[in-house]
N, C-alpha and C positions, 0 to 999 in steps of 0.2 A: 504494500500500500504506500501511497505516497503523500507526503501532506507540502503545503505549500510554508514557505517562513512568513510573512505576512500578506494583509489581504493584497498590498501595493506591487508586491513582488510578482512577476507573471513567469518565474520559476519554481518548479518544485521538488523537494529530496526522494531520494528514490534508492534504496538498497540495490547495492551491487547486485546482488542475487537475483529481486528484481528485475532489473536493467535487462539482465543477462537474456531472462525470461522473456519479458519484450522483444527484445531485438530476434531471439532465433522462431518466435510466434512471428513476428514481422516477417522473414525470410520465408519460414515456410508458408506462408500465405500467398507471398508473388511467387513460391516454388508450383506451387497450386495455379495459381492463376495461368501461370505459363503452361501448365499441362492440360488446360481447358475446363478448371471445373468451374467457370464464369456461366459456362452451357449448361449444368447439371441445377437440374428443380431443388435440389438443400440448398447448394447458397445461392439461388432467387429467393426460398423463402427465409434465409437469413437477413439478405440485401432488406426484402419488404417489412420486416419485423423490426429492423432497427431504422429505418425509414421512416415508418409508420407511428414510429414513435411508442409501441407495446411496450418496449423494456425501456425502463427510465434507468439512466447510468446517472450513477451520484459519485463525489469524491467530497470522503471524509476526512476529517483533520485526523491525526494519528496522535498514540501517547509520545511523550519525548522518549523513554527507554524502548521505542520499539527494537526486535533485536532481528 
């Protein structure tokens, strides 16, 4: 999870681990995409569901000891 240092700041902390996390979920998604699953009906109804606004994504502030 990632919390931001104040509201002013338009960066936010992010555990290495994290990070890590992110970036190879990044990778494998344009690995995907280059293999065509832009065609395949799950991520259309993925695409429409976060589109559509179903799943509401929130980011919350974190304790400072997060580990």
């Amino acid at each position: 999870m990632a919390r931001k240092k104040t509201e002013t700041d338009k960066y936010i902390l992010l555990h290495p681990k994290d990070y890590m996390t992110l970036i190879e979920d990044h990778i494998t998604l344009n690995a995907l995409k280059i293999a065509g699953v832009e065609t395949m009906p799950i991520y259309k109804s993925v695409r429409s569901i976060l589109k559509n606004e179903r799943v509401e994504i929130h980011i919350k502030p974190i304790e400072k000891n997060y580990r």
